[in-house]
VEXTORMI-609212 format. One record per residue (C-alpha): residue number from 1; residue in three letters; y, x, z. Coordinates in steps of 0.2 Angstrom, whole numbers, plus 5000, padded with zeros to 4 digits. Layout:
N
@i = NUM, aa = ALA, yy = Y, xx = X, zz = Z $
...
// end
This chain:
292
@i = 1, aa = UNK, yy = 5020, xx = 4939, zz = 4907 $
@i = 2, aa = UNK, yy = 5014, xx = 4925, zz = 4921 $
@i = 3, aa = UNK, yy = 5006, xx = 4932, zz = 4937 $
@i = 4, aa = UNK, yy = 5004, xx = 4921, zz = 4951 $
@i = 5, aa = UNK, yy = 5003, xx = 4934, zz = 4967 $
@i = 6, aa = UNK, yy = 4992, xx = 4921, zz = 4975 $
@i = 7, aa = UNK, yy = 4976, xx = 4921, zz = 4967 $
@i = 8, aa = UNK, yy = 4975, xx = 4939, zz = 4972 $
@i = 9, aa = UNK, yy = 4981, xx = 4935, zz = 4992 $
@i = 10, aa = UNK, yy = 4968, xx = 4935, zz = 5006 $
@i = 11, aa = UNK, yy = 4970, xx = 4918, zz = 5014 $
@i = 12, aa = UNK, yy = 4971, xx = 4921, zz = 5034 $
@i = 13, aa = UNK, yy = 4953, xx = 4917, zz = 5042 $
@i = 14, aa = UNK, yy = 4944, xx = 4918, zz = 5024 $
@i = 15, aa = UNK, yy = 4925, xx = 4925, zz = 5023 $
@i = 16, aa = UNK, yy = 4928, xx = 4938, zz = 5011 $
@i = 17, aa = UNK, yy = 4915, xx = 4940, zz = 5001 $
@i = 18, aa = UNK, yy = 4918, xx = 4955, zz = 4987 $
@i = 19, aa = UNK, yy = 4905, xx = 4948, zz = 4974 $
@i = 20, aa = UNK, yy = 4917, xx = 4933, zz = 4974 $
@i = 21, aa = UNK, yy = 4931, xx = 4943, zz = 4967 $
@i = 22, aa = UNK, yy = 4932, xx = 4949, zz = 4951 $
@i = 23, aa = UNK, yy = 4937, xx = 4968, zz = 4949 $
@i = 24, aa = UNK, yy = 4943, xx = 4964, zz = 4929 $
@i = 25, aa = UNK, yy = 4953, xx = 4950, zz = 4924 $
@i = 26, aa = UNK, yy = 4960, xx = 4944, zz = 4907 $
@i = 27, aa = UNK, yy = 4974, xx = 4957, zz = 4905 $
@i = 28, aa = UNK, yy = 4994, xx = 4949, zz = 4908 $
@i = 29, aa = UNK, yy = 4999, xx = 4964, zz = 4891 $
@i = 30, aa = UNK, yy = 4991, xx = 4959, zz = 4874 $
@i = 31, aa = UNK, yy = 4995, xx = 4980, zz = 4866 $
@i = 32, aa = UNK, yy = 5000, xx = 4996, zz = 4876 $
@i = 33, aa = UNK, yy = 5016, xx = 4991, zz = 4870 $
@i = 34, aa = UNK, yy = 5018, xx = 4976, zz = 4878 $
@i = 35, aa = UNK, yy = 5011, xx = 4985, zz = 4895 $
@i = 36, aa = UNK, yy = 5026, xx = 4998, zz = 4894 $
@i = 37, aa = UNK, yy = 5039, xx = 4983, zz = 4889 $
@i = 38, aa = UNK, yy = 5033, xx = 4974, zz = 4905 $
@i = 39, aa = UNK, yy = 5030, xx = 4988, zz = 4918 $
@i = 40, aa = UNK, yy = 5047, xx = 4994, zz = 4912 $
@i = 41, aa = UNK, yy = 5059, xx = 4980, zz = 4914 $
@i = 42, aa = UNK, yy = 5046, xx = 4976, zz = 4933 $
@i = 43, aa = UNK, yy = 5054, xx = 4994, zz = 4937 $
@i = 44, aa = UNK, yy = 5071, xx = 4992, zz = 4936 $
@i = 45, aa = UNK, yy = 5070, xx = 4977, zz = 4945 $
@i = 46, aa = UNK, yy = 5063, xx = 4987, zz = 4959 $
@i = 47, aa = UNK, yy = 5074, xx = 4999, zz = 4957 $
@i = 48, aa = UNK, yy = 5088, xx = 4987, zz = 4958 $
@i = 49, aa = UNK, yy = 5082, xx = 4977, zz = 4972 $
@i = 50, aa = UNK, yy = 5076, xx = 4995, zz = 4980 $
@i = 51, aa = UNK, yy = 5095, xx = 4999, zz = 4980 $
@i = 52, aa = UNK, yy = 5097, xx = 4981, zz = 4991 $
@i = 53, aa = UNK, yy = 5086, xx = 4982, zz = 5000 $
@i = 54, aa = UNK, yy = 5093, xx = 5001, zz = 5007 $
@i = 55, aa = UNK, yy = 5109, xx = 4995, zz = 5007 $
@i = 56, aa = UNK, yy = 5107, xx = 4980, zz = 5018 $
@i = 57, aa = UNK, yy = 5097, xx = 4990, zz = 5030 $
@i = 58, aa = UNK, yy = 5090, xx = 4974, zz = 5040 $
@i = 59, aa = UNK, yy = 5071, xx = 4976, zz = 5033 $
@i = 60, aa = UNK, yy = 5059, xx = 4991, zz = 5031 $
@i = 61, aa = UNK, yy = 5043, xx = 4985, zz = 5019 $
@i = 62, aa = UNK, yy = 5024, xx = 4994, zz = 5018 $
@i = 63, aa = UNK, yy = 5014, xx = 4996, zz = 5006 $
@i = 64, aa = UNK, yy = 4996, xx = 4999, zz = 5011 $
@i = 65, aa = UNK, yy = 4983, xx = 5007, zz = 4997 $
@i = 66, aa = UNK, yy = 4966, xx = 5007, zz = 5002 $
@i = 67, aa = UNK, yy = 4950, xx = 5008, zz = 4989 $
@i = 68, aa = UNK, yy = 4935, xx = 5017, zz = 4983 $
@i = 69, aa = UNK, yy = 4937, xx = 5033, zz = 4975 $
@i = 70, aa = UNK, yy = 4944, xx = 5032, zz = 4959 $
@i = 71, aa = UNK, yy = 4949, xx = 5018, zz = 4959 $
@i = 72, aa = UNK, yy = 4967, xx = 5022, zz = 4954 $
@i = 73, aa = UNK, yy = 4979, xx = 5023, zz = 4970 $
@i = 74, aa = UNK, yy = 4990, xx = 5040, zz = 4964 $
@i = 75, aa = UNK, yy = 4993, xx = 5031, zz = 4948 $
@i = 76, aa = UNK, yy = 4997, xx = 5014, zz = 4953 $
@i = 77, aa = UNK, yy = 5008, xx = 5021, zz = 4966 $
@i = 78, aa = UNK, yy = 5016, xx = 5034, zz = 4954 $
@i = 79, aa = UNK, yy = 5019, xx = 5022, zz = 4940 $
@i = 80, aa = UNK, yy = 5025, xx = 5007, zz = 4950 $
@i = 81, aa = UNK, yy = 5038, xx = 5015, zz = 4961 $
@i = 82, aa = UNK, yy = 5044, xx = 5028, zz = 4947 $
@i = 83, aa = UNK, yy = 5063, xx = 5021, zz = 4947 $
@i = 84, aa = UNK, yy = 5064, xx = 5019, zz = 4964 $
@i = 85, aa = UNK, yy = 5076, xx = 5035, zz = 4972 $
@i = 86, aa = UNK, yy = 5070, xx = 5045, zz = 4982 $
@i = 87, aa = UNK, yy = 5079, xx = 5044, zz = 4996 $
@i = 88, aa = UNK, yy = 5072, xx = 5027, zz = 5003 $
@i = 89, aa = UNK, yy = 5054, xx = 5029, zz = 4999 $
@i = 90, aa = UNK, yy = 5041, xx = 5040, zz = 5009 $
@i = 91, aa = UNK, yy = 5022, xx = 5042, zz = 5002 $
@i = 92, aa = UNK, yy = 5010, xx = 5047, zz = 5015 $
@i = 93, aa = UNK, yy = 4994, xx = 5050, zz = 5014 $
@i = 94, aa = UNK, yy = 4981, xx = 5053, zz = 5027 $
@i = 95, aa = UNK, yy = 4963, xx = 5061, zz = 5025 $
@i = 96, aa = UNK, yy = 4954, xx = 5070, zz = 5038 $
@i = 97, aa = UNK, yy = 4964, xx = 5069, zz = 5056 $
@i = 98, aa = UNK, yy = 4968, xx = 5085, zz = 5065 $
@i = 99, aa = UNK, yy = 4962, xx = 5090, zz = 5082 $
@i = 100, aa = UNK, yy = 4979, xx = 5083, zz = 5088 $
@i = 101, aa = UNK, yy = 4978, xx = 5067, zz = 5081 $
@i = 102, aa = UNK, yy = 4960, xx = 5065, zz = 5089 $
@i = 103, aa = UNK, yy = 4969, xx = 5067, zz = 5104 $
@i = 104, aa = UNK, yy = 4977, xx = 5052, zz = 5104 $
@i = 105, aa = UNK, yy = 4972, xx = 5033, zz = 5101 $
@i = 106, aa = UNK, yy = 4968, xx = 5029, zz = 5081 $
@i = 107, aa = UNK, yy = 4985, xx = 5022, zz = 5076 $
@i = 108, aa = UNK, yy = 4996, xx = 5038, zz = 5083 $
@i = 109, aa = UNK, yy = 4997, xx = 5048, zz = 5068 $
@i = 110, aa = UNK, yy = 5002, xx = 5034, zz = 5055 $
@i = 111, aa = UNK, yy = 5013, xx = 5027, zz = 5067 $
@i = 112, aa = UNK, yy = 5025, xx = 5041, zz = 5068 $
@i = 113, aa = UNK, yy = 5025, xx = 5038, zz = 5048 $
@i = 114, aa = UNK, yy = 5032, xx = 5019, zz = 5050 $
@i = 115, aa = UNK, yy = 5047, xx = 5017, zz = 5038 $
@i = 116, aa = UNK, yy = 5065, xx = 5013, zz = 5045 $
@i = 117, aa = UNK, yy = 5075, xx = 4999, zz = 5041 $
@i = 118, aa = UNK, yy = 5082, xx = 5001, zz = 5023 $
@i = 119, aa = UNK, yy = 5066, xx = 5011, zz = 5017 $
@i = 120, aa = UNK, yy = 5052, xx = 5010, zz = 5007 $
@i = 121, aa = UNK, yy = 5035, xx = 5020, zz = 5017 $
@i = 122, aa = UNK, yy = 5019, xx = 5020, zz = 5006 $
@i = 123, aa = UNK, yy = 5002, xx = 5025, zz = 5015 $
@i = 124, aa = UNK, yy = 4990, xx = 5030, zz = 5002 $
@i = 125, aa = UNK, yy = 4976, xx = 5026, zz = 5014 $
@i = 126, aa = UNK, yy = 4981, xx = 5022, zz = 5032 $
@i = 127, aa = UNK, yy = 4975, xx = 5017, zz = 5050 $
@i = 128, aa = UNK, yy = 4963, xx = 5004, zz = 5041 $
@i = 129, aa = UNK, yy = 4950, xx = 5022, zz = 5039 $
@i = 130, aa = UNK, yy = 4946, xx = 5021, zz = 5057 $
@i = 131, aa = UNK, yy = 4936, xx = 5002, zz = 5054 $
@i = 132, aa = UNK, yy = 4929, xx = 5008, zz = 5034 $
@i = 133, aa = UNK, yy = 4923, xx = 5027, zz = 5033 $
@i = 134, aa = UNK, yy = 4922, xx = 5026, zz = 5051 $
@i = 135, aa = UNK, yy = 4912, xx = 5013, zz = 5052 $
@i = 136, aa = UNK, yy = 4902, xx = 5018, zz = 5036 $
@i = 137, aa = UNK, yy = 4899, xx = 5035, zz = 5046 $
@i = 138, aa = UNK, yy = 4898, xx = 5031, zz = 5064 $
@i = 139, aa = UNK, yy = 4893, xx = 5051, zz = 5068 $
@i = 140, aa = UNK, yy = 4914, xx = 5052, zz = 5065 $
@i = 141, aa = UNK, yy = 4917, xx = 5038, zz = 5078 $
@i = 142, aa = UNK, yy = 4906, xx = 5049, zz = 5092 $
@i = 143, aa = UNK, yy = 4915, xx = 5066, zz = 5088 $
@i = 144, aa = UNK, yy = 4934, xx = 5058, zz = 5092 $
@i = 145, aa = UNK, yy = 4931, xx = 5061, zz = 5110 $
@i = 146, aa = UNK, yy = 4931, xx = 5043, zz = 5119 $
@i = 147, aa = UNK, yy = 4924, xx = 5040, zz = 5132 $
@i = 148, aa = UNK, yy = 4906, xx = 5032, zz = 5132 $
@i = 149, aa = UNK, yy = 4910, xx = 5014, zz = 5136 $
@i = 150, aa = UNK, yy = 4921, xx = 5013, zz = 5120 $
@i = 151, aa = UNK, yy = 4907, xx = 5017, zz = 5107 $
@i = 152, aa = UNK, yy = 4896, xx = 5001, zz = 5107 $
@i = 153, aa = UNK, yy = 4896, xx = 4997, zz = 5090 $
@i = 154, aa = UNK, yy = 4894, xx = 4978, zz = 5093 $
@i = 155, aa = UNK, yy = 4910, xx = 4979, zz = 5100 $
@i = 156, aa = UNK, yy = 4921, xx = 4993, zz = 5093 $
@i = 157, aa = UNK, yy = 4926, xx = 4985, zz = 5075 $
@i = 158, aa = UNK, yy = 4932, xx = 4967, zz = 5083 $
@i = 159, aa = UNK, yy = 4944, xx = 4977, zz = 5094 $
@i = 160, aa = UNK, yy = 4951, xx = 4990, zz = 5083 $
@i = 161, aa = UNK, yy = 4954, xx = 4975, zz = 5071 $
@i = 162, aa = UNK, yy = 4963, xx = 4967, zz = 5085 $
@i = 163, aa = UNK, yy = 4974, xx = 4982, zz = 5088 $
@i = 164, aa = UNK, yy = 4977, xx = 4982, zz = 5071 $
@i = 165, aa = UNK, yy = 4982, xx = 4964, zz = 5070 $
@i = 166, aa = UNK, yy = 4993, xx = 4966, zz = 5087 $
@i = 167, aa = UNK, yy = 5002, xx = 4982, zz = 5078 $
@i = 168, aa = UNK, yy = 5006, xx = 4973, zz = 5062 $
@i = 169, aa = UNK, yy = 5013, xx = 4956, zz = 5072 $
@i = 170, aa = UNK, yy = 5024, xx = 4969, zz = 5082 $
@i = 171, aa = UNK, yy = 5031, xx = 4978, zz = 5068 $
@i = 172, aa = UNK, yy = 5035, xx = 4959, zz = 5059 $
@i = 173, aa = UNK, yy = 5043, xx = 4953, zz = 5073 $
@i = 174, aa = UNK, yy = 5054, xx = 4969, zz = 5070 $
@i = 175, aa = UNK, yy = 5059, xx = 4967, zz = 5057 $
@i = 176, aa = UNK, yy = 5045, xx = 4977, zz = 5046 $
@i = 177, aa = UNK, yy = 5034, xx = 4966, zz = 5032 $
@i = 178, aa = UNK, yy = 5016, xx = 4974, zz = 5026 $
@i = 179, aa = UNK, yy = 5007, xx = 4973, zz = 5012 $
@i = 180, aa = UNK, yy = 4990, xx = 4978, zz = 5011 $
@i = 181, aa = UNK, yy = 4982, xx = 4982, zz = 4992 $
@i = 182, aa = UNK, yy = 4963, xx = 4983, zz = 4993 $
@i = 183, aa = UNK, yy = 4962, xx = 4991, zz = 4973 $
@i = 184, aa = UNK, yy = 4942, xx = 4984, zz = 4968 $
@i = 185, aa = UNK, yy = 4932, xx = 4994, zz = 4958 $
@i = 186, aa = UNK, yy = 4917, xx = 4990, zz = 4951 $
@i = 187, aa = UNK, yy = 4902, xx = 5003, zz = 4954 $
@i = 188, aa = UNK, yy = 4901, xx = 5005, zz = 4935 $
@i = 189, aa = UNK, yy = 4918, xx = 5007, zz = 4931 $
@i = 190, aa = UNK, yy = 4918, xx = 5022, zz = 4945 $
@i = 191, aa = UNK, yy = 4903, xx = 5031, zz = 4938 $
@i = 192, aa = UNK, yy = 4914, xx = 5031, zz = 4921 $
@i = 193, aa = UNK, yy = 4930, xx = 5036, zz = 4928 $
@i = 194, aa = UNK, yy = 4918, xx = 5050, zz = 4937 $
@i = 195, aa = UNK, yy = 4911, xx = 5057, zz = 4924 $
@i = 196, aa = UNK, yy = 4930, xx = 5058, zz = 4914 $
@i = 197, aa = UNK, yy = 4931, xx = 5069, zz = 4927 $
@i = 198, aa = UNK, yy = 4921, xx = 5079, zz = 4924 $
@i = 199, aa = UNK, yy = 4920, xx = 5078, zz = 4906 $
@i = 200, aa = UNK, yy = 4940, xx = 5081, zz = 4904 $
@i = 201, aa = UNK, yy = 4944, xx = 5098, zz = 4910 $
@i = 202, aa = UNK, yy = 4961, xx = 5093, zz = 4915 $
@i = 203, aa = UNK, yy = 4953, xx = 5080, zz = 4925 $
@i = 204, aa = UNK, yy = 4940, xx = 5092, zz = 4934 $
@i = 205, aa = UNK, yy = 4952, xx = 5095, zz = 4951 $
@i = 206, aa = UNK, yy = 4951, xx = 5077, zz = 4955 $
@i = 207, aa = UNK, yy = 4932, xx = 5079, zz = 4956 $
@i = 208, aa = UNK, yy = 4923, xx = 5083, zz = 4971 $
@i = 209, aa = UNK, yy = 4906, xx = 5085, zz = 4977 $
@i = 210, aa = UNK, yy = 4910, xx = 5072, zz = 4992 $
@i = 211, aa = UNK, yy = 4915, xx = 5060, zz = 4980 $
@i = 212, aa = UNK, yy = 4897, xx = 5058, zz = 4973 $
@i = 213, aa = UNK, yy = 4889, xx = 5059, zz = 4990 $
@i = 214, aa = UNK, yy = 4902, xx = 5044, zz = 4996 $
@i = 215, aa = UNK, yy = 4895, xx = 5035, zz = 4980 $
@i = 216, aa = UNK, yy = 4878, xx = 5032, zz = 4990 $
@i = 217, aa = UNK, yy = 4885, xx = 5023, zz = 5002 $
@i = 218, aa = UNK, yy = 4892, xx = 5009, zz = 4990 $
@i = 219, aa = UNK, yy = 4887, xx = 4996, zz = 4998 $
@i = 220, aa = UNK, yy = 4889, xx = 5000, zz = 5016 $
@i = 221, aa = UNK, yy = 4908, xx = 5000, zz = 5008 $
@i = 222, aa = UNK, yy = 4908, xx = 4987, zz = 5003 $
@i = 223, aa = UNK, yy = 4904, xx = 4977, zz = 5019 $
@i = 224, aa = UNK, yy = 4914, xx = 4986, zz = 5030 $
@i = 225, aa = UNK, yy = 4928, xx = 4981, zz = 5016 $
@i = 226, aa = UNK, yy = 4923, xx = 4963, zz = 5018 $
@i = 227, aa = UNK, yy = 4922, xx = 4963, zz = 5036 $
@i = 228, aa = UNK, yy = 4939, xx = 4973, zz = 5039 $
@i = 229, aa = UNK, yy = 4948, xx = 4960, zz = 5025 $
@i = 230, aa = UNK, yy = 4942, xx = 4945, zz = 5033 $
@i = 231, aa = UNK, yy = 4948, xx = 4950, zz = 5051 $
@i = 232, aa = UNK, yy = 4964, xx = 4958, zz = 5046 $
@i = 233, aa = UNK, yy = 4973, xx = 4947, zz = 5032 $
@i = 234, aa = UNK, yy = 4987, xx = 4937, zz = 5038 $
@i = 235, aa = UNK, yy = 5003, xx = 4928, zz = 5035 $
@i = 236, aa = UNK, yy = 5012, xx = 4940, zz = 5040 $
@i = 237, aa = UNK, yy = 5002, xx = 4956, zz = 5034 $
@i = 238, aa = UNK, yy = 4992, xx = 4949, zz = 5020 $
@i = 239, aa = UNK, yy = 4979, xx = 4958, zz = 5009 $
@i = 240, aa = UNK, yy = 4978, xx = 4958, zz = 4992 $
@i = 241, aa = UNK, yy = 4963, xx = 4960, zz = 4981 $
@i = 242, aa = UNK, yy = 4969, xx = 4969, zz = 4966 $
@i = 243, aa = UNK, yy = 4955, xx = 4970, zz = 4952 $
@i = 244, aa = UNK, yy = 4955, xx = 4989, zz = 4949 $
@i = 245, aa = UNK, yy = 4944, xx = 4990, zz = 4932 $
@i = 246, aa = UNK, yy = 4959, xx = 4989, zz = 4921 $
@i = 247, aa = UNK, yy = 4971, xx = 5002, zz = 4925 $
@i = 248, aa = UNK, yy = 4987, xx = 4993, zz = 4917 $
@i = 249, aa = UNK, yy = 4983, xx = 4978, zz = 4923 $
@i = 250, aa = UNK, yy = 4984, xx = 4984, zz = 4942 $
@i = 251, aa = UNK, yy = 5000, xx = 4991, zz = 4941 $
@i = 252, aa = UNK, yy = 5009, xx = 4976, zz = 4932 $
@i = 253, aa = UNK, yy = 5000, xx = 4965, zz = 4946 $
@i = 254, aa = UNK, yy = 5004, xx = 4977, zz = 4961 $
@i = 255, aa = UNK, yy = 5022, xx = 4978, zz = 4954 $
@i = 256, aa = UNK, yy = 5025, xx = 4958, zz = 4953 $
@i = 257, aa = UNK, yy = 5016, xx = 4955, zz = 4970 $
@i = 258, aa = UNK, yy = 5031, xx = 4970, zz = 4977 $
@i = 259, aa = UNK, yy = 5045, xx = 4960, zz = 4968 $
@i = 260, aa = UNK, yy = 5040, xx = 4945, zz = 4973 $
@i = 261, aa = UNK, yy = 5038, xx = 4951, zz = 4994 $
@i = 262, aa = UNK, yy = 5057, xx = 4958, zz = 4990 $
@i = 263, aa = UNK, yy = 5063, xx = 4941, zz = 4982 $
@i = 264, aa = UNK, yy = 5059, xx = 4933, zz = 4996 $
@i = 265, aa = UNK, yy = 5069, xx = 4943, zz = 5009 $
@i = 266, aa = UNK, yy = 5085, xx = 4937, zz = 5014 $
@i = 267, aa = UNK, yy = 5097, xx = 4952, zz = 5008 $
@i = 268, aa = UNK, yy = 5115, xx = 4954, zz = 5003 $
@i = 269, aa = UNK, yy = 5127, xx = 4972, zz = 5000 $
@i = 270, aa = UNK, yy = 5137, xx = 4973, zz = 5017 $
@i = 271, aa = UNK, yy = 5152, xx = 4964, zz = 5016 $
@i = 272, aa = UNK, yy = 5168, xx = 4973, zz = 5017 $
@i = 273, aa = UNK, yy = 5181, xx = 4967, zz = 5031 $
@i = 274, aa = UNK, yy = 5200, xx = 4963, zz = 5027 $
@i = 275, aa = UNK, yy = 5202, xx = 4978, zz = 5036 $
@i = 276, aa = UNK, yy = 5193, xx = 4992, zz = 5026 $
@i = 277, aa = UNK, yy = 5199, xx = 4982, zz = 5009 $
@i = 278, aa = UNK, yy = 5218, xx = 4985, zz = 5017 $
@i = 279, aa = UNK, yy = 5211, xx = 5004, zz = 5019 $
@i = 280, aa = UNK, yy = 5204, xx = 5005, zz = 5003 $
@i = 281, aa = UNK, yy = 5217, xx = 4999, zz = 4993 $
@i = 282, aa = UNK, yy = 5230, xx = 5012, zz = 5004 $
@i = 283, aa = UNK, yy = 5219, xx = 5024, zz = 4997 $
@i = 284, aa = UNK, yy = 5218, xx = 5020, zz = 4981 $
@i = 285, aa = UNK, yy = 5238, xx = 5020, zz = 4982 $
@i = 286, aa = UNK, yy = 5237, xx = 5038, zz = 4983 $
@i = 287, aa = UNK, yy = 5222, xx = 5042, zz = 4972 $
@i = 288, aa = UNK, yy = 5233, xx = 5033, zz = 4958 $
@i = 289, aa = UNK, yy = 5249, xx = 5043, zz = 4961 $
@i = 290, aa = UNK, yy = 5240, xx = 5060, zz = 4959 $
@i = 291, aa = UNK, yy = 5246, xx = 5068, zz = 4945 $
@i = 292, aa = UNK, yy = 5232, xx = 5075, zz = 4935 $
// end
């Protein structure tokens, strides 16, 4: 299996332009076999370099989902991080903001769900709403209370972006590295994956009327995903256009582009001092006179 993260990467300063990029690609699996042979031995490596990465405690990694509905976020971020423990990964995901979170500037409620060093945090939509349904439906933009000036509409994308930007650079300069999976659905594989939905009764409770009603406003999406992609991809937060049409496919491409952010990071098992190994070994002393 060959994937080269790259060709899915959002070079910094790129005119993104969606048509451009294809939301199905020949598949890396040749059988469902192969699929479950490679997303297998992708999550143990995960889990392994999960256990590393916890234990060196120098890093903390984010990993950003944003994308259409149905598109296939729960199931990309259920299969791919399925061996990795518990205890150092968080998922959060954020959908309408409370009247608390209105009350305070845009980022404030997914910045209290920032991962520590050592741990895994997942945001299964994220901070990047505020410059896509926002912007989509500006009537949400005029009910979060700012005050007048702040709502000109020629202006009010460009700096969110750069808030955004100036987050992401603070939080890699700390020690925190992003990445950003835009999942791309084609319209016509949504309006299938819609009606399974409707058409599977254990599918029904993922179906909303909301969902459909979103669905007219395709291609307003579809720019304010552009716009936000070309403004906010870096080298240090980089976006990555994951075709979304082929189910497998995104989750053995989403798994190699983790493994490979992981690879690159420069960690090692705390090493244990002269002293603590004198300790140890006292201890083991003991433990190996007991009499059982």
């Amino acid at each position: 299996m060959k994937i080269n993260c790259k060709d899915f990467q959002v070079p910094e300063g790129e005119k993104v332009k969606l048509e451009k990029w294809p939301t199905l690609v020949e598949p890396v699996y040749k059988s469902k076999k192969k699929y479950h042979k490679y997303l297998k031995k992708q999550v143990e490596e995960l889990s392994s370099l999960q256990r590393l990465h916890y234990a060196s405690d120098h890093y903390a990694v984010l990993l950003i989902f944003q994308a259409m509905d149905a598109a296939g976020k729960d199931g990309a971020i259920r299969h791919v991080m399925s061996g990795v423990n518990p205890q150092g990964c968080q998922v959060f995901s954020f959908k309408h903001p409370s009247a608390t979170d209105l009350d305070h500037d845009f980022l404030w409620r997914t910045s209290q769900c920032l991962p520590e060093r050592g741990r895994i945090g997942i945001f299964n939509r994220s901070y990047y709403e505020e410059v896509l349904i926002v912007r989509v439906h500006p009537e949400i933009l005029r009910s979060q209370g700012l005050p007048d000036e702040l709502l000109d509409e020629k202006t009010v994308w460009q700096e969110r972006y750069r808030s955004i930007e100036d987050l992401e650079n603070h939080l890699y300069r700390n020690g925190t590295r992003i990445i950003k999976f835009f999942l791309h659905l084609s319209e016509e594989e949504q309006r299938k994956r819609f009606l399974d939905r409707i058409d599977e009764p254990e599918k029904n409770w993922k179906f909303s009327t909301a969902d459909i009603e979103e669905r007219k406003f395709w291609k307003e999406y579809m720019q304010a995903y552009e716009d936000c992609l070309s403004a906010t991809s870096t080298k240090t937060a980089p976006w990555y256009v994951v075709p979304a049409d082929d189910k497998k496919n995104t989750r053995l491409i989403i798994s190699q582009i983790i493994l490979d952010t992981f690879k690159e990071l420069n960690m090692s098992y705390p090493e244990t001092s002269p002293k603590r190994q004198k300790e140890l070994q006292s201890i083991r002393r003991r433990l190996m006179k007991e009499v059982m």
